[in-house]
N, CA, C and O of each residue as an XYZ file, in Angstrom:
436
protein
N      21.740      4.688    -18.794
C      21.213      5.893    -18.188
C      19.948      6.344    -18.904
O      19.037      6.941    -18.329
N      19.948      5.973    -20.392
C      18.625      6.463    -20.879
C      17.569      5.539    -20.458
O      16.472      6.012    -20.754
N      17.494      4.501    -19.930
C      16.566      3.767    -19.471
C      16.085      4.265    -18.198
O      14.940      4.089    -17.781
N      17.028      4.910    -17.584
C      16.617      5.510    -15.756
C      15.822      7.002    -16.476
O      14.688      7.051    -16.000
N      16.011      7.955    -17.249
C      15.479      8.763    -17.433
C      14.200      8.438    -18.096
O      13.163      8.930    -17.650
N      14.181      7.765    -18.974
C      12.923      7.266    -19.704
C      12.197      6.969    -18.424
O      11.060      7.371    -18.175
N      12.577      6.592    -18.018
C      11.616      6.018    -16.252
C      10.998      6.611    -15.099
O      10.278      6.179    -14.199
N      11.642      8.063    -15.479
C      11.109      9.423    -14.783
C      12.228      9.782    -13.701
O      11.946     10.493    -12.736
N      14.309      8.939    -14.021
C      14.554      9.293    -12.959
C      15.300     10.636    -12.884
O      15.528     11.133    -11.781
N      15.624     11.142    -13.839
C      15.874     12.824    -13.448
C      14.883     13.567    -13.620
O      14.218     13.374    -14.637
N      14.535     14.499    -12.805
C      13.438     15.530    -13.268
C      14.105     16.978    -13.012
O      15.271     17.144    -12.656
N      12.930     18.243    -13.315
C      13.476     19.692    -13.385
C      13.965     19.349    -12.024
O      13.391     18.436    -11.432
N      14.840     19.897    -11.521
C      15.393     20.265    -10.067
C      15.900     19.103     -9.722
O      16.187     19.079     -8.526
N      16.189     17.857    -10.450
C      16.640     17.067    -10.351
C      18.322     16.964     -9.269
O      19.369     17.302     -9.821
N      18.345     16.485     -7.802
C      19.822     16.306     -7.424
C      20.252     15.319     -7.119
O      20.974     15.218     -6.127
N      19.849     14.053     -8.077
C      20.354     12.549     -7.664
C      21.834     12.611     -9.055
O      21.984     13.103    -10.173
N      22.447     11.981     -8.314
C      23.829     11.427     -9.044
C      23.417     10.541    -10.264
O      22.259     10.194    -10.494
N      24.306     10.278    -10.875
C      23.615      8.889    -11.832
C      24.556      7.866    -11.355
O      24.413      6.773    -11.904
N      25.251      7.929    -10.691
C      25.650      6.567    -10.021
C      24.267      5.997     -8.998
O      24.648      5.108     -8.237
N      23.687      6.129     -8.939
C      22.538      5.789     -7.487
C      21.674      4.897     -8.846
O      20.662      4.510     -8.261
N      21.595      4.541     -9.879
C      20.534      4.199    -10.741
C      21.636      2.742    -10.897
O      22.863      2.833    -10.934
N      20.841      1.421    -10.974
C      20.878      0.405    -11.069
C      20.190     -0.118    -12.292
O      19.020      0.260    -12.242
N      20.414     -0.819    -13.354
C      18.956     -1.603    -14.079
C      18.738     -2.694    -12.945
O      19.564     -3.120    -12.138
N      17.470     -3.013    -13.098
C      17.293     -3.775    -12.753
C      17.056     -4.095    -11.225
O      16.503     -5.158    -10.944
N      17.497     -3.117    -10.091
C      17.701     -3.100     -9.083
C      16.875     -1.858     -8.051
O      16.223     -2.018     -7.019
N      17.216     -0.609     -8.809
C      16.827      0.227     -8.137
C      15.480      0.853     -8.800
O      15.185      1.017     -9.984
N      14.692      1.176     -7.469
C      13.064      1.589     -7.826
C      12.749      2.896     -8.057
O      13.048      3.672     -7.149
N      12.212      3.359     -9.053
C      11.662      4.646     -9.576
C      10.607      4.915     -9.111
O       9.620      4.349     -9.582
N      10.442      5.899     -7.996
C       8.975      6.047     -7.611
C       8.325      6.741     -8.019
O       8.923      7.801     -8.208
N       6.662      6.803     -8.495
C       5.815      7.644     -9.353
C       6.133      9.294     -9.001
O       6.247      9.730     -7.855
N       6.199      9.755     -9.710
C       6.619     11.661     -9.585
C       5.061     11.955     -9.341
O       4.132     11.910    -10.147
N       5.071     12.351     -7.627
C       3.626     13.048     -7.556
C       3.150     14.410     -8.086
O       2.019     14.879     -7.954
N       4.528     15.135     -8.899
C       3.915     16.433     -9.549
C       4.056     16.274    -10.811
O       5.155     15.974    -11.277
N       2.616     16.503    -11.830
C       3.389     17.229    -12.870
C       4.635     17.733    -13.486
O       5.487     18.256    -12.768
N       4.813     17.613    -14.806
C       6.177     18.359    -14.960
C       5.765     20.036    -15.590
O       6.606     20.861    -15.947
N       4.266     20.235    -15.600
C       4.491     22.135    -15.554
C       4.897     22.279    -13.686
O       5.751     23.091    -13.329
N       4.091     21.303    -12.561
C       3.945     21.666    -11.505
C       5.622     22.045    -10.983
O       6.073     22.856    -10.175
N       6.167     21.154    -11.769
C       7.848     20.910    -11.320
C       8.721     22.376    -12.010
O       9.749     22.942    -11.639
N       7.860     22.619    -13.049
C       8.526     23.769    -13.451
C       8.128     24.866    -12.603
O       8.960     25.709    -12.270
N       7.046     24.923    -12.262
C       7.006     26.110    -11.819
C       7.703     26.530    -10.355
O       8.203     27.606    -10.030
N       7.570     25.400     -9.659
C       8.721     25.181     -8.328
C       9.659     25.327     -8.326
O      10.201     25.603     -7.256
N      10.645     25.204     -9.872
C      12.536     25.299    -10.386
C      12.543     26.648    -10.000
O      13.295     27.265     -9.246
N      11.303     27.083    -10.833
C      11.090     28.462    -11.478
C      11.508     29.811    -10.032
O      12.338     30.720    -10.061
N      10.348     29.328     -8.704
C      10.444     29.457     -7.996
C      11.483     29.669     -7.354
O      11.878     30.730     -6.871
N      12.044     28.444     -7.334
C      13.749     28.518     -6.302
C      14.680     29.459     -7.156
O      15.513     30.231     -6.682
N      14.324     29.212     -8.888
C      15.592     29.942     -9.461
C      15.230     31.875     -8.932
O      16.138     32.625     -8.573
N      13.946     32.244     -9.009
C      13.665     33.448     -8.076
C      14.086     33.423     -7.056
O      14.835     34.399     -7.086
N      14.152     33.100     -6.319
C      15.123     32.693     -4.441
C      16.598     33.060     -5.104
O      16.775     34.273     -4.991
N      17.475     32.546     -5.619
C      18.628     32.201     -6.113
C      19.227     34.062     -6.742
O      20.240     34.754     -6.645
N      17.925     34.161     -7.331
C      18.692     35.510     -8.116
C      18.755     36.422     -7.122
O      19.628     37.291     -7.121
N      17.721     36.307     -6.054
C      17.248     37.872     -4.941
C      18.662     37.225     -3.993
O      19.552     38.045     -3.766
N      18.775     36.373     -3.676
C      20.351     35.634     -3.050
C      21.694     36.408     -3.410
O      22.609     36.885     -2.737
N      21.360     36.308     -4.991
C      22.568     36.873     -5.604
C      22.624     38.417     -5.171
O      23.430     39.172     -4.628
N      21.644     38.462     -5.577
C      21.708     40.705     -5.388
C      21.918     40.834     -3.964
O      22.694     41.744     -3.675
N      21.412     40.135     -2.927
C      21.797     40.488     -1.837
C      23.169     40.394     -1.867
O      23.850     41.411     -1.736
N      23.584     39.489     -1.996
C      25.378     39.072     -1.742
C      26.022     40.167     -2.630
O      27.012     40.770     -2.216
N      25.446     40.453     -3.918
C      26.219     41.670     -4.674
C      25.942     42.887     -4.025
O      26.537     43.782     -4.626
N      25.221     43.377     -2.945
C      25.124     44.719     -2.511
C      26.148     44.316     -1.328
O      27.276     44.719     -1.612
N      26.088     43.521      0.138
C      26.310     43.004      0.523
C      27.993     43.238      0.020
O      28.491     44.151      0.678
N      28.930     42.647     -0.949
C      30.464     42.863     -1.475
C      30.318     43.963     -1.798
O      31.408     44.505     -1.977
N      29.365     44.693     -1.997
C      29.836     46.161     -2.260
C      29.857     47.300     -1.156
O      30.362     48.419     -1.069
N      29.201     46.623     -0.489
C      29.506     47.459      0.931
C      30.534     47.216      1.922
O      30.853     47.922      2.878
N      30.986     46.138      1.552
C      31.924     45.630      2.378
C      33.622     45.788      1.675
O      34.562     45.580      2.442
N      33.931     46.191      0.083
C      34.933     46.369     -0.256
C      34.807     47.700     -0.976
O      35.788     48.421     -0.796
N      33.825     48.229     -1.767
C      33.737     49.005     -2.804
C      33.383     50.636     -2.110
O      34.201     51.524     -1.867
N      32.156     50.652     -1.940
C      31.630     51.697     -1.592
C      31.363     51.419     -0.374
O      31.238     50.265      0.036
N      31.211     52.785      0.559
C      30.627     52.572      1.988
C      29.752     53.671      2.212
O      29.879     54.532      3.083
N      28.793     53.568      1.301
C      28.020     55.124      1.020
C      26.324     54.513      2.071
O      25.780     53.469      2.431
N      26.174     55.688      2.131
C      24.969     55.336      3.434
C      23.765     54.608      2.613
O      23.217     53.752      3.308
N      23.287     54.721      1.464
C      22.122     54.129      0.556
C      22.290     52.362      1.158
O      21.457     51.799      1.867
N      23.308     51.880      0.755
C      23.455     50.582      0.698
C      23.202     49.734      1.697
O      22.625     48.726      1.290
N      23.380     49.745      2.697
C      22.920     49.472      4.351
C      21.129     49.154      3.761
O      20.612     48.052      3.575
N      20.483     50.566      3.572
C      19.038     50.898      3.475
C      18.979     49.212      1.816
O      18.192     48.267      1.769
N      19.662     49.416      1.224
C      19.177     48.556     -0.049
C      19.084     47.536      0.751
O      17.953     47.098      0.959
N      20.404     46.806      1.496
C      20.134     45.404      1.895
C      18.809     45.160      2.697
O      18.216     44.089      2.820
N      18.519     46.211      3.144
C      17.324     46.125      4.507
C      16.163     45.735      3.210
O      15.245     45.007      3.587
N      16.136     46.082      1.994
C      14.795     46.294      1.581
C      14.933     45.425      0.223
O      14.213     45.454     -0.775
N      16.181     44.571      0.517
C      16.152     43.165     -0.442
C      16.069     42.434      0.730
O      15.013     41.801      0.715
N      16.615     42.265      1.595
C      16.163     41.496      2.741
C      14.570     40.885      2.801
O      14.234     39.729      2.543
N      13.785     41.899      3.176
C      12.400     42.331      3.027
C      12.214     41.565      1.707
O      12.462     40.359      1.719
N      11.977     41.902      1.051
C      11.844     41.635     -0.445
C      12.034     40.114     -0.382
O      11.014     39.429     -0.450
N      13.316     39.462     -0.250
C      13.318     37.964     -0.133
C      12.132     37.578      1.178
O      11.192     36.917      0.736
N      12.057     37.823      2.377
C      11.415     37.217      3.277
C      10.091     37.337      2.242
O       9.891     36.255      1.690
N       9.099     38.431      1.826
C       8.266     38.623      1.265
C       7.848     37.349     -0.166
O       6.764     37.147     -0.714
N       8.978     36.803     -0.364
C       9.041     35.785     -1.801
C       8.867     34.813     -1.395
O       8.142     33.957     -1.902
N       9.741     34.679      0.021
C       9.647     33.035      0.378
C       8.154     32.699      1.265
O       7.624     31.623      1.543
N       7.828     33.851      1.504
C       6.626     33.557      2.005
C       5.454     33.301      1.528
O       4.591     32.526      1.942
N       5.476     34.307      0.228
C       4.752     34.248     -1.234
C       5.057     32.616     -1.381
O       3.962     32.595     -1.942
N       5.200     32.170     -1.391
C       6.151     30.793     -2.699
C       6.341     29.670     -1.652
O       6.917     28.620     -1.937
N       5.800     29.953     -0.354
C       6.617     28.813      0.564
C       7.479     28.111      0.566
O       7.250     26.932      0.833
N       8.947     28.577      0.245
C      10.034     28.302      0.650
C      10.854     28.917      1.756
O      10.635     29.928      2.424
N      11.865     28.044      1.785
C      12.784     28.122      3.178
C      14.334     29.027      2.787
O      15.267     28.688      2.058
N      14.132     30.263      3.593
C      15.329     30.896      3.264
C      16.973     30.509      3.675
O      17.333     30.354      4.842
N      17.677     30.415      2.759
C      18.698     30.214      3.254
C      20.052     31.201      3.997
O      20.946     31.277      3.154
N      20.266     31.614      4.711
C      21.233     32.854      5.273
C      22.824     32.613      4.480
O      23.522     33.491      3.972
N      23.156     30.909      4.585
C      24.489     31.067      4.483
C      24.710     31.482      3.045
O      25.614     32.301      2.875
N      23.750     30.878      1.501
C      23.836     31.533      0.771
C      24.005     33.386      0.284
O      24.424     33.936     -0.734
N      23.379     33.957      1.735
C      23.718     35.202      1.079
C      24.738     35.616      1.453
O      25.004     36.788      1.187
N      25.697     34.800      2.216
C      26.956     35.328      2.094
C      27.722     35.909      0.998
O      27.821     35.144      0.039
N      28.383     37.221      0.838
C      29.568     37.404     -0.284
C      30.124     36.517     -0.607
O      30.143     36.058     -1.749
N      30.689     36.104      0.346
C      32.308     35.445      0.494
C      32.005     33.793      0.434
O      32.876     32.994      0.778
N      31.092     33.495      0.109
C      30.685     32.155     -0.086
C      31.022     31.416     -1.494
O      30.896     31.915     -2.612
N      31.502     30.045     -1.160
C      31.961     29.725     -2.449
C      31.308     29.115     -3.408
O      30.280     28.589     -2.980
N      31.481     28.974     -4.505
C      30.308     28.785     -5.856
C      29.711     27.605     -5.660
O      28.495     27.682     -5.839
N      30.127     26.460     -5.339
C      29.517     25.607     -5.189
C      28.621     25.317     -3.991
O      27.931     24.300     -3.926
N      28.657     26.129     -3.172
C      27.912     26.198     -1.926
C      26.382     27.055     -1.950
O      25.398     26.976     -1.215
N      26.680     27.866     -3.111
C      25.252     29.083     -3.636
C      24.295     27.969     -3.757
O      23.216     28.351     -3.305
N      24.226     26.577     -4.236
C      23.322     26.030     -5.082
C      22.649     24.666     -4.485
O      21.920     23.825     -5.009
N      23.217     24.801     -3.118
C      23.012     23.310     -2.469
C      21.738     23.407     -1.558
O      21.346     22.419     -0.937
């Protein structure tokens, strides 16, 4: 495996398995970004990910905790707020992530 990484095959944001790496067999193709360029893209999605989270945490709180009139108005203006990021940042929003009730391994795919 240290030979597939030495080779450029995990990178930041990396979602290949390490079963998919062969010696000898399987081809490493040149990384057309930088690795600041790659950081700053992680960087990016990990911003997507957190405004995800707060939605889904206002989002369970309106739906079990409190049912106070503010909260309705918050989601509207994290809502906003994410469309505003992904547009900033050109990425693609995801809906099913801001589900509450969504399960952990599903936040990250």
């Amino acid at each position: 495996m240290s030979e597939a990484i030495s080779k450029g095959y995990h990178h930041i944001g990396c979602k290949h398995i390490d079963l998919d790496f062969f010696p000898g067999t399987t081809i490493i193709e040149k990384n057309e970004f930088s690795e600041d360029i790659q950081k700053k893209n992680h960087n990016k999605v990990l911003g997507l990910y957190k405004l995800e989270n707060e939605i889904r945490n206002l989002k369970y709180e309106f739906d079990n905790m409190k049912k106070t009139k503010d909260i309705p108005f918050k989601i509207e203006k994290k809502e906003n707020e994410i469309i505003r990021y992904c547009l900033k940042n050109n990425l693609l929003r995801n809906f099913e992530r801001q589900n509450p009730y969504i399960k952990y391994i599903d936040k990250f795919r």
